[in-house]
N, C-alpha and C positions, 0 to 999 in steps of 0.2 A: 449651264447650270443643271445639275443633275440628283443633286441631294434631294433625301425625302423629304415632301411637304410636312412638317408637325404643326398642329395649331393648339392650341389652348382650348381646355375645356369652358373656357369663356367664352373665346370666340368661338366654336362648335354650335353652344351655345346660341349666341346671336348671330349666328350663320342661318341655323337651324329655323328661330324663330323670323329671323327676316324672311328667308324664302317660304316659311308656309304660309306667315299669320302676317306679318308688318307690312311686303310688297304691295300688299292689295287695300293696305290703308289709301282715302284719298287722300293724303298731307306730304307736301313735299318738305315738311319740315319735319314731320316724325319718324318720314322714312331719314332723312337727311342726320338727324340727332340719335338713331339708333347707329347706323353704319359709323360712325365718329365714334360715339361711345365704345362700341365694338373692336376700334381702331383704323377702320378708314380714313385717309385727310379726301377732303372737300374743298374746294375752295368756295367763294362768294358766288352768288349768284346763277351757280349749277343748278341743273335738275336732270332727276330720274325719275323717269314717268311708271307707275305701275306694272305691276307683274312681271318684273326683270329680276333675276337669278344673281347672286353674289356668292363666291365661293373665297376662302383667302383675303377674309378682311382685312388682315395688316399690313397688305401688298399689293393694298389697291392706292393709287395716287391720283385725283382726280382735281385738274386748276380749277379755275376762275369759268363763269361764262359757260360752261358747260352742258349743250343740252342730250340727253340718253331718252332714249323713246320708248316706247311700249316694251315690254317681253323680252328685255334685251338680253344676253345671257354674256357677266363678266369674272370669269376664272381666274381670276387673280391666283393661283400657286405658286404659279411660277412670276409674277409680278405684272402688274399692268400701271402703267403711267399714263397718263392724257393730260394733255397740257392742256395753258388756255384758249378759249372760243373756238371750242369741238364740238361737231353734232354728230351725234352717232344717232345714226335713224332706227327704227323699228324694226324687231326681229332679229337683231347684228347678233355675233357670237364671237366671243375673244375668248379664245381656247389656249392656256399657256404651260397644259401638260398633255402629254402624250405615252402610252405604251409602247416599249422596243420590243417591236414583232418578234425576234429572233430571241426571246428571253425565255429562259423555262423557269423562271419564276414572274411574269408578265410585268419587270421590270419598269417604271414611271420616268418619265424625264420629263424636266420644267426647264421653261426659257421664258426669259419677260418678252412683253410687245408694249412700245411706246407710241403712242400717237402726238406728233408734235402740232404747233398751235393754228389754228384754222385749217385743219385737215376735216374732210366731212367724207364720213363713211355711210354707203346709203345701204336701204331696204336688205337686209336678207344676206346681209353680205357674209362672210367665214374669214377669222382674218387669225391663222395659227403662230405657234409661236416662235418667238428671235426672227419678229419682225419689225423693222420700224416703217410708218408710216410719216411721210415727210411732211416738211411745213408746208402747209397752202394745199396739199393732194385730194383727190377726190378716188375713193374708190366706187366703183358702180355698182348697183343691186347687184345681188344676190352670184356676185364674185369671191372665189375663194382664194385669199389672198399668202401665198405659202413663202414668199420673200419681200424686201422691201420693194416699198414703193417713193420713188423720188420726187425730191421738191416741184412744188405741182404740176406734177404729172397725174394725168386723168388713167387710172387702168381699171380693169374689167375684164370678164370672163374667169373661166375654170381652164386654168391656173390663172387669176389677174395678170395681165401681160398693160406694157405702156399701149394706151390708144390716141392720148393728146397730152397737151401741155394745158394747163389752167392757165386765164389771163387774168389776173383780179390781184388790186393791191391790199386786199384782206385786210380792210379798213373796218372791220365791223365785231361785235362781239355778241352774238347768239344770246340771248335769255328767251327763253319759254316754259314757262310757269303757270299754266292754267290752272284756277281753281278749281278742287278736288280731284284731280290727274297726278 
C-alpha cells in the first residue's frame, strides 16, 4: 500500500486533541469513547494506558481483551489491526509508514501491521510495517521487528530473528484496567 494518507479535518482534529490533551486523562473510558468517536473500533474490555500516541484513527482496529501500556506509540496510516487477547507492553511503537530514501520529493509509503490473537509484544519493542505478528508469538523487549513473526514463535533482537517456539494453549484473555491509568 503506497497511497497518501488523507484524514479528515475531524479526525486531525481528535487526533490532535487525543494526543495532547485526552492521553493523559485518567479514564479508560474517555480516552476509549473519544478514539470510537474519532473512528477507531475497540472492542470490549481493551485498554490503553496513558500517554500513548494515536495517529490514523480510522485504521486503527483494536479486538476484544486488549491490554496497551504506558506511552505506547500506534501509527495507524498505514493501518494497524490487533486482534483479541493482545498485550502490547510499555513504550511499543507500531510504525506503518515510512519515507523512500531514494525519493527527491521524500516520498511516504504505508503498509498495515496485524497482530493476531494472544500474541504479546514486550517492553520497547519497534515492530514496522507489512508485518504480521502471528497467533500466540511473543516478541521480546526492546526488538525491532522488520518481518513477520510466526505462530508462536518467541523472536527478539535487532533485526527480531526466531529464538524459540511458545508452549502455551492461550487459554486466557488479558484485561487490565486500573483505576485512573
Amino acid at each position: 500500500m503506497s497511497e497518501l494518507y488523507v484524514s479528515s479535518r475531524k479526525e486531525q482534529f481528535g487526533e490532535r486533541m487525543f494526543n495532547f490533551l485526552i492521553t493523559n486523562i485518567p479514564s479508560h473510558t474517555i480516552r476509549q469513547w473519544w478514539l470510537r468517536y474519532f473512528g477507531a473500533t475497540l472492542g470490549t474490555g481493551s485498554s490503553i494506558m496513558m500517554g500513548s500516541t494515536v495517529f490514523g484513527l480510522h485504521r486503527l482496529r483494536i479486538g476484544n481483551n486488549v491490554s496497551i501500556g504506558f506511552s505506547v506509540l500506534l501509527d495507524a496510516r498505514g493501518g494497524i489491526t490487533i486482534d483479541d487477547d493482545v498485550v502490547i507492553a510499555s513504550d511499543v511503537q507500531i510504525i506503518t509508514a515510512q519515507h523512500t530514501v531514494d525519493s527527491d520529493d521524500f516520498h511516504v509509503t504505508l503498509g498495515p501491521v496485524h497482530i493476531q490473537h494472544h500474541a504479546w509484544v514486550a517492553s520497547r519493542a519497534m515492530v514496522l510495517q507489512n508485518v504480521t505478528i502471528g497467533v500466540g508469538a511473543v516478541v521480546g523487549a526492546a526488538s525491532l521487528v522488520r518481518t513477520d513473526v510466526g505462530e508462536l514463535e518467541i523472536a527478539a533482537g535487532i533485526p527480531a530473528k526466531a529464538r524459540g517456539t511458545r508452549k502455551s494453549t492461550l487459554d486466557y484473555h488479558p484485561t487490565f484496567r486500573p483505576l485512573l491509568y
